[in-house]
C-alpha positions as CSV (number, residue, x, y, z in Angstrom):
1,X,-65.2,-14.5,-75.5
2,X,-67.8,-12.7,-77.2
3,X,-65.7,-9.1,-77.2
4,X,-63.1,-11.5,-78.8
5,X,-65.1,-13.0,-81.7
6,X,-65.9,-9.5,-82.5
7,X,-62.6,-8.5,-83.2
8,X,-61.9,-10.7,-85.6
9,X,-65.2,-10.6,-87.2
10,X,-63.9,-6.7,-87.3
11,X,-60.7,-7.8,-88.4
12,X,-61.7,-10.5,-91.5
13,X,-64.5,-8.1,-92.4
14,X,-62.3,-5.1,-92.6
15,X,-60.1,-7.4,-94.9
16,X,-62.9,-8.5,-97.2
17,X,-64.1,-5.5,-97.7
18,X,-60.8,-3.4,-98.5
19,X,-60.1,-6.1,-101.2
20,X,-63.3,-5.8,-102.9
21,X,-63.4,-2.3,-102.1
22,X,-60.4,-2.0,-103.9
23,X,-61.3,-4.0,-107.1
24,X,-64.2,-2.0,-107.2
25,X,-62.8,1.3,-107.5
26,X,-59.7,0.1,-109.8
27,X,-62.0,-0.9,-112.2
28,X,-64.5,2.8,-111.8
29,X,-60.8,4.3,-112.0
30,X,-60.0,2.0,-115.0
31,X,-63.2,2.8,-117.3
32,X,-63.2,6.9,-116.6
33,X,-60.0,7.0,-117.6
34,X,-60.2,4.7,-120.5
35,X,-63.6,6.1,-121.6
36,X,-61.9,9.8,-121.3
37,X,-58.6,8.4,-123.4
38,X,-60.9,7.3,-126.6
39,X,-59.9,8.1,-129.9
40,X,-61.6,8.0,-133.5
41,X,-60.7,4.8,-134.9
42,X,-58.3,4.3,-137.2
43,X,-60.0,2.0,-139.5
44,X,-62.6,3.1,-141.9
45,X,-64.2,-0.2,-141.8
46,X,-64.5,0.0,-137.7
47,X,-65.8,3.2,-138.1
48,X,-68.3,1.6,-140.3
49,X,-69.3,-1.2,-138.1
50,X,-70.0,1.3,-135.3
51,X,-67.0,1.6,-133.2
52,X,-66.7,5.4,-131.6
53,X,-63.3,5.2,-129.9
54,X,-60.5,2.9,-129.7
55,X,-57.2,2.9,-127.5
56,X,-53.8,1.1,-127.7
57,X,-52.0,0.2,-124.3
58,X,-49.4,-2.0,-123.7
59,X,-49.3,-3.4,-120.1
60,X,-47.6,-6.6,-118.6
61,X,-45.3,-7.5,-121.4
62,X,-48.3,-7.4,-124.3
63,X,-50.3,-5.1,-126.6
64,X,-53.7,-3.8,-125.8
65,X,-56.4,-2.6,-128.1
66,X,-59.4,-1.3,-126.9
67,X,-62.8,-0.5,-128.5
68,X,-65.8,1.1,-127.7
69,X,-68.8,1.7,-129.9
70,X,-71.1,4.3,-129.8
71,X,-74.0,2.3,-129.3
72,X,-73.9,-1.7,-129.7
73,X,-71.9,-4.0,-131.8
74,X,-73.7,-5.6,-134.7
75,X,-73.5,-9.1,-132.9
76,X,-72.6,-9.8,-129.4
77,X,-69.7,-11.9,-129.1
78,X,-70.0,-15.2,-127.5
79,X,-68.1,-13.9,-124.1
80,X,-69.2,-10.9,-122.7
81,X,-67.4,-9.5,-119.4
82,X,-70.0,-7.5,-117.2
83,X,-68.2,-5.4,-113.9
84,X,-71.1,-5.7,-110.6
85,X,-69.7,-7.8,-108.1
86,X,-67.2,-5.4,-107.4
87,X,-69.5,-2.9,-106.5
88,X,-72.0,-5.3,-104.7
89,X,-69.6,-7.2,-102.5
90,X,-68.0,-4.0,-101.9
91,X,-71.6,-2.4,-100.1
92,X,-72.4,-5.9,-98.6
93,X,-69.2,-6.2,-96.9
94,X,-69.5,-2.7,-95.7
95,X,-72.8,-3.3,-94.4
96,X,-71.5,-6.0,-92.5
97,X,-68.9,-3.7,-90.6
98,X,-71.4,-0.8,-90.3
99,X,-73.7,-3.1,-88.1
100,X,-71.1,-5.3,-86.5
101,X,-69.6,-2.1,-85.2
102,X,-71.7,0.9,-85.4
103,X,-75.2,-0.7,-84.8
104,X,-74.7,-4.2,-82.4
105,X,-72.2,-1.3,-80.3
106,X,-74.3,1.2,-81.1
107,X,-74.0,3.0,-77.4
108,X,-69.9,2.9,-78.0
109,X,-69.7,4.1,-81.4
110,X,-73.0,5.5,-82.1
111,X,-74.5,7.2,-79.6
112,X,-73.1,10.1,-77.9
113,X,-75.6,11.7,-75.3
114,X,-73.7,15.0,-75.3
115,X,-75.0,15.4,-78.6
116,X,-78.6,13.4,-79.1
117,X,-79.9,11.3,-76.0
118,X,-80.9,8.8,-78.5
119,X,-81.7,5.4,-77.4
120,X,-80.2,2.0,-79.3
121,X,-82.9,1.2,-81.8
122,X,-83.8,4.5,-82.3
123,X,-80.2,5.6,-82.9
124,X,-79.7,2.2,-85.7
125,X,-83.3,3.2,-87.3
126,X,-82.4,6.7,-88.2
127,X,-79.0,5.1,-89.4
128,X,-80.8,3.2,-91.7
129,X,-83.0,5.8,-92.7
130,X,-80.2,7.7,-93.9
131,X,-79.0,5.0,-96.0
132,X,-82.5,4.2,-97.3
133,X,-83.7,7.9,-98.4
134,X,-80.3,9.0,-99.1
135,X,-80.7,7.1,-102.5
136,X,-84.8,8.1,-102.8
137,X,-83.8,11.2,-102.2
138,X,-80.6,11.7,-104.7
139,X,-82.1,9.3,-107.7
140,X,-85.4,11.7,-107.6
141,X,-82.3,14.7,-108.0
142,X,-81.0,12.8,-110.7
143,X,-84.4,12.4,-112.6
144,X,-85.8,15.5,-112.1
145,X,-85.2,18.9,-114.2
146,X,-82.3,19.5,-112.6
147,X,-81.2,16.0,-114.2
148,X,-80.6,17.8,-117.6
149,X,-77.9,19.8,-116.8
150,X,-74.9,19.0,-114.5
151,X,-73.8,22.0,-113.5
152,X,-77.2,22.8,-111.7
153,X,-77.4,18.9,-110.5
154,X,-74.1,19.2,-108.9
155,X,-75.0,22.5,-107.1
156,X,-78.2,20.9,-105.9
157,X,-76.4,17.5,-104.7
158,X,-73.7,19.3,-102.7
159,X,-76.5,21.8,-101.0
160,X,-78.1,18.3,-100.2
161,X,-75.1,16.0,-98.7
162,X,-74.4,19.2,-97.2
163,X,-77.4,19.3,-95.4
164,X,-76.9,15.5,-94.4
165,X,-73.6,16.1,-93.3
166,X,-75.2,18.6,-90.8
167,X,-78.1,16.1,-89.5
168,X,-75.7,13.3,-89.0
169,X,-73.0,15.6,-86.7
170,X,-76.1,16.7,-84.9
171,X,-78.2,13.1,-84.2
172,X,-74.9,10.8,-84.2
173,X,-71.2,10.9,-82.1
174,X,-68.4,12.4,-84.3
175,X,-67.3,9.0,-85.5
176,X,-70.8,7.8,-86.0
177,X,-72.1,10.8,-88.3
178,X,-69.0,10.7,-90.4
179,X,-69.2,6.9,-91.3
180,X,-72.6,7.0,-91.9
181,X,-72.4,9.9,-94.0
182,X,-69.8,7.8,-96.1
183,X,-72.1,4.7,-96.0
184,X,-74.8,6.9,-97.6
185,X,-72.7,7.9,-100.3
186,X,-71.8,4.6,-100.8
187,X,-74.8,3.0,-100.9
188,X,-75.7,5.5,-103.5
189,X,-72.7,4.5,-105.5
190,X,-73.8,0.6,-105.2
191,X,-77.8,1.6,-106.4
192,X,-76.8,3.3,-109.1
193,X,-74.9,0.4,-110.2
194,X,-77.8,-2.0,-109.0
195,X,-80.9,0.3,-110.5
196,X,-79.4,2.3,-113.3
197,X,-76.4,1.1,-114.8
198,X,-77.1,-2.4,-114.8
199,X,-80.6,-2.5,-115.7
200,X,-79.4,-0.4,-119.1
201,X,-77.4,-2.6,-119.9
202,X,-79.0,-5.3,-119.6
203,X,-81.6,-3.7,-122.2
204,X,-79.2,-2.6,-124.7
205,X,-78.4,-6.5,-124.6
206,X,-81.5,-7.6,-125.1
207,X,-82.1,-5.2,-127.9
208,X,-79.2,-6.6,-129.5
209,X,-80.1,-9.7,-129.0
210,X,-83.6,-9.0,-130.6
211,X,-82.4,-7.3,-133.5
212,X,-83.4,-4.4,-132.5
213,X,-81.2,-0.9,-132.3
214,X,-80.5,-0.4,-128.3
215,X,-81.7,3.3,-126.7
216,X,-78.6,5.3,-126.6
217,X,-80.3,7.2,-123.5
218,X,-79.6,4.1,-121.5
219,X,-75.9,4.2,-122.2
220,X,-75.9,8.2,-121.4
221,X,-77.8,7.4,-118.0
222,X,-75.7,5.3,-116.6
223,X,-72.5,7.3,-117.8
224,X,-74.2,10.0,-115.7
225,X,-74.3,7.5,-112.8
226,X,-70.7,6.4,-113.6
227,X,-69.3,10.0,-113.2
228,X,-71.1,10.8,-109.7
229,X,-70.2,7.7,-108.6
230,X,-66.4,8.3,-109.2
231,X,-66.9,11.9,-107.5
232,X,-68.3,10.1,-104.6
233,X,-65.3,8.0,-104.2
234,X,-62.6,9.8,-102.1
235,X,-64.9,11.2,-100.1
236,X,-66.2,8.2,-99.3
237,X,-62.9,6.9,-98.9
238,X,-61.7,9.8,-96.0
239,X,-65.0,8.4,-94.0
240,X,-63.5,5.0,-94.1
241,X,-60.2,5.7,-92.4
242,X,-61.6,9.0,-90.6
243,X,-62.0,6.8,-87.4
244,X,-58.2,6.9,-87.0
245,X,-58.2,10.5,-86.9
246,X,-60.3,12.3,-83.5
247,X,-59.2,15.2,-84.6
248,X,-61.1,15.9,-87.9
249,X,-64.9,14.2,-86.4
250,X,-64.6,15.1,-82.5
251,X,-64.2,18.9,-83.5
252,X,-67.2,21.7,-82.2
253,X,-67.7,22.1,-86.0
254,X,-67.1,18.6,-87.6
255,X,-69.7,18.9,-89.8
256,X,-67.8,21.5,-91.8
257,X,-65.1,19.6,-91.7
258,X,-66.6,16.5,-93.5
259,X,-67.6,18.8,-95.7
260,X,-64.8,20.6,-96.3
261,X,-63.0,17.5,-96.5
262,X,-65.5,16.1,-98.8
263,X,-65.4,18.8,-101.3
264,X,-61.9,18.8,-101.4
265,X,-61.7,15.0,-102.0
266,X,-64.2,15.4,-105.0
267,X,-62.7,18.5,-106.1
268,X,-59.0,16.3,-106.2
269,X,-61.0,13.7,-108.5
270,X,-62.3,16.3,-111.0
271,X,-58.9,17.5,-111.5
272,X,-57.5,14.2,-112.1
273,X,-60.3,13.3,-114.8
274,X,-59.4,16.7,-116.7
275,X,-56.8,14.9,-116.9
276,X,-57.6,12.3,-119.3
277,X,-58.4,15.3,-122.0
278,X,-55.4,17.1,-121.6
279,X,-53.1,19.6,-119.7
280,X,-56.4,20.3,-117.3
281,X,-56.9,23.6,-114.5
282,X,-54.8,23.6,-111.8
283,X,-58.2,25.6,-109.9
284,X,-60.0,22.6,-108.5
285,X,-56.2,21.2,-106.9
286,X,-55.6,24.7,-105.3
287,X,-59.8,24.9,-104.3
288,X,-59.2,21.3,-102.6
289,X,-55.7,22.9,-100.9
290,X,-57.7,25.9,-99.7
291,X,-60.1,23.8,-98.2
292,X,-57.5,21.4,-96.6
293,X,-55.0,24.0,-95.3
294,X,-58.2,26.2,-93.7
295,X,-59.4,22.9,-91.8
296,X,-55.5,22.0,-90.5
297,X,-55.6,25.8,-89.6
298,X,-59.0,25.7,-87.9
299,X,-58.2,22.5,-85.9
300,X,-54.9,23.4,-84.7
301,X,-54.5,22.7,-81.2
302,X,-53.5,25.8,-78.7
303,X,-50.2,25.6,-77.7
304,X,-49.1,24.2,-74.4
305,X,-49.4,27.0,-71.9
306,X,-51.4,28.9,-74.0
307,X,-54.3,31.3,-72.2
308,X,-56.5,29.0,-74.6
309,X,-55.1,26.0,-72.7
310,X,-57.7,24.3,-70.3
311,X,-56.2,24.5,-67.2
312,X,-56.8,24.8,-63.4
313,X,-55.8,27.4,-61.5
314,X,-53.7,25.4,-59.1
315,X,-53.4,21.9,-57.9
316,X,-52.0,22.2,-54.0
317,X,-49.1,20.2,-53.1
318,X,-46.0,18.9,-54.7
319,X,-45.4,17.3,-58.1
320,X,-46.0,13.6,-57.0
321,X,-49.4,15.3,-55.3
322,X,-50.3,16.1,-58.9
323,X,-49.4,13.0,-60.3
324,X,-51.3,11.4,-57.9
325,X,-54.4,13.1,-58.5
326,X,-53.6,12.5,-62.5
327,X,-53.0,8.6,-61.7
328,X,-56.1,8.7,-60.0
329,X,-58.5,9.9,-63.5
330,X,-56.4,8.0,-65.7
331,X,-57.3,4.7,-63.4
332,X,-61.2,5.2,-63.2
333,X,-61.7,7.2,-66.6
334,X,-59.2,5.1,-69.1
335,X,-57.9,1.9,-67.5
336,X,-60.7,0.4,-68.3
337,X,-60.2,0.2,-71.8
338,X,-56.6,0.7,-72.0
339,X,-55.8,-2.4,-70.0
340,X,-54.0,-5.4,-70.5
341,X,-57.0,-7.2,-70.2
342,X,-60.1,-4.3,-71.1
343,X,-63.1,-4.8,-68.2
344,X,-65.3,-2.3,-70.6
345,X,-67.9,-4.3,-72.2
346,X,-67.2,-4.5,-75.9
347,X,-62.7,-4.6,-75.9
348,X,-60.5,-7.4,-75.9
349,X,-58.0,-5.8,-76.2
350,X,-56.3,-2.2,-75.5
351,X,-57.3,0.5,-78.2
352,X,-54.4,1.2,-80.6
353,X,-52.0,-1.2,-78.3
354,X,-52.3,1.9,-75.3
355,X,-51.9,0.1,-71.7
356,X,-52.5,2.6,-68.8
357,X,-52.2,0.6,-65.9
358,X,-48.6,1.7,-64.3
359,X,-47.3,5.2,-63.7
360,X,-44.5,4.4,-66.3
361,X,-47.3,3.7,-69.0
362,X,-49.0,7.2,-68.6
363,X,-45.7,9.4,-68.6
364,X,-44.8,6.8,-71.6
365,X,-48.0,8.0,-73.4
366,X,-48.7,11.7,-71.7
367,X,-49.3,12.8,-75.2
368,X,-51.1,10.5,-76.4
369,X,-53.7,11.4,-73.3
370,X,-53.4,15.3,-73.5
371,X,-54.1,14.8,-77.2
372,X,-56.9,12.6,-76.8
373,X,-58.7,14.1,-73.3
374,X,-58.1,17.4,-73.4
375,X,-57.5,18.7,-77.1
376,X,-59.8,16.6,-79.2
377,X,-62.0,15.8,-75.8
378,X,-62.4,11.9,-78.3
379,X,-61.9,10.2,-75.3
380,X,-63.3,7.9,-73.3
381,X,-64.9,7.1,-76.3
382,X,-68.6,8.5,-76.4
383,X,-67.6,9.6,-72.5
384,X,-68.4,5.9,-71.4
385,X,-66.7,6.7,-68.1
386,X,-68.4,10.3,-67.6
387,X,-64.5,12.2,-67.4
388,X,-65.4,15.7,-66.1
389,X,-64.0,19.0,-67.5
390,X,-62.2,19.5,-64.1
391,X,-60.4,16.2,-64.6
392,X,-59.8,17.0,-68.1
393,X,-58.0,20.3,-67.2
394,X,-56.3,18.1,-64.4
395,X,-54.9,16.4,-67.0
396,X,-54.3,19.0,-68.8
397,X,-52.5,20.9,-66.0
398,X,-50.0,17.5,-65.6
399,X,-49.4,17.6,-69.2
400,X,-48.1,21.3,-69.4
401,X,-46.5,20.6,-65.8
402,X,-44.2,18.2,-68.0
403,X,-45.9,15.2,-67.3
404,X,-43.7,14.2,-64.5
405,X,-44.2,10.9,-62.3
406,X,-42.6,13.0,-59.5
């Protein structure tokens, strides 16, 4: 019951959050590009009462005219829209999945002992920590020297995710370091919302209120904010969905690969917000293509039969023999999870639908098992069963064999 109340906490909080998550970075999408789209106003006399930019749209059937001044309004009007809980829900309901998943099952998805022999509270208090100092750490970037000019801010925030990218894939399982390295970038995303941009806002409010002219350094504060925080968004968003893929965080290397992968996702948002000024470089697209194509290259799996192939020298007997021995691994290393009805402590249900019980349901998914065992080496997840290399190169002998039942 318990393994079944988890699933669809997983499930409603998945949900929440990719609705929210969703509003939240329509809307970042929405005001870079709208901010980037500005034009000198038309009208002298809105010109005059302190408008910088303006933009016509038409969306939905209607006309839309936007304006933005270059500091405050005389007056504020009596509504006044404000954009947080986007951002705030987004990180709450992201928090929730983060410890439903990767902290309460923290020795499933968290800890793997082949890389760190890190025990469960140790394992979620450096997971935290990560989170915690991942903001200290980047908002004392942001307001030091290096603060001033963006080039030199950028190069010193990429040496420093960098650097987390490598601690993570080094204390955490694949799966483990690469959402948590997303959950840091996020919860960066949601404090600078929380501690910078809100909080300036909120004083050029008050100001107004007051009578008095607002600081324009709050407004170019939180702009800087704004812009990270849109560079921080499709990388964040590959951690989110990089669970489906063994291949990119079970790799020798997968810390380059989330950073590689990173890069190229920020690299794909400059180029889209050159955009908004005009015909922009083509260089940051063919950068982020580089990157991509080199990490496809570098994980490409050997070809079946190849001398790169793990294999075993020779399995005695006939092909039934063979499957027998194959039957055998698949039943004590896999069937556990990959039941009709899991016995592993944490499943209630079969991982991605993938029943192992019969001899027809491991020919059915022979790929599926050489890809996961013996290529990525993902599964078991975090080796729960202890799968040896010999049985992986069993299977892996099977596979090449033609994954016969006989």
């Amino acid at each position: 019951m318990e393994a079944y109340i988890i699933e669809w906490l997983n499930l409603l909080g998945r949900w929440v959050h990719m609705i929210v998550g969703i509003a939240w970075i329509g809307a970042s999408f929405y005001f870079v590009w709208l901010d980037n789209h500005l034009q000198s106003p038309k009208v002298k006399a809105d010109a005059d009462q302190g408008v910088g930019g303006e933009l016509w749209a038409v969306h939905g059937g209607g006309f839309y005219h936007a304006q933005k001044y270059t500091v405050s309004p005389p007056e504020l009007p009596d509504t006044l829209h404000w954009f947080k809980w986007e951002a705030y829900t987004t990180w709450i309901s992201g928090m929730f999945m983060l410890i439903l998943i990767y902290w309460y099952s923290a020795e499933i998805y968290l800890i793997d002992p082949d890389v760190a022999a890190l025990s469960k509270p140790v394992a979620i208090l450096l997971g935290a920590a990560f989170l915690g100092l991942g903001w200290v750490v980047y908002d004392l970037l942001c307001k030091s020297a290096l603060g001033k000019d963006e080039k030199k801010l950028s190069a010193a925030l990429f040496i420093y995710v960098a650097v987390a990218a490598f601690l993570l894939c080094h204390l955490f399982s694949g799966r483990g370091a690469f959402i948590h390295f997303g959950a840091m970038l996020g919860t960066m995303m949601v404090a600078n919302v929380f501690f910078v941009i809100m909080p300036g806002q909120r004083a050029m409010v008050a100001a107004v209120k007051a009578g008095r002219s607002p600081d324009p350094s709050q407004g170019l504060k939180a702009k800087q904010r704004s812009v990270h925080n849109t560079y921080f968004t499709l990388p964040v968003l590959f951690t989110m969905i990089s669970n489906h893929y063994a291949t990119t965080y079970s790799s020798t290397y997968n810390w380059l690969v989330l950073i590689a992968i990173s890069l190229a996702g920020a690299l794909i948002r400059v180029y889209f917000v050159q955009r908004h000024f005009g015909k922009p470089s083509t260089t940051p697209l063919w950068v982020a293509a580089a990157l991509l194509l080199g990490v496809i290259t570098a994980l490409k799996p050997p070809m079946v039969g190849s001398t790169t192939t793990p294999t075993v020298a020779a399995v005695a007997g006939s092909q039934a023999e063979l499957f027998a021995s194959v039957q055998q691994v698949v039943q004590m290393r896999c069937a556990s999870c990959h039941a009709a009805k899991p016995t592993q402590t944490g499943f209630s249900a079969p991982p991605q639908g993938i029943i192992l019980e019969s001899a027809a349901d491991m020919v059915k998914h022979a790929t599926a098992i050489y890809q996961q065992t013996v290529v990525s080496k993902a599964m078991p997840i975090a080796n729960l069963t202890k799968i040896t290399d010999k049985e992986r190169a069993l299977l892996a002998r099977w596979y090449e064999a033609g994954a016969k039942q006989q």
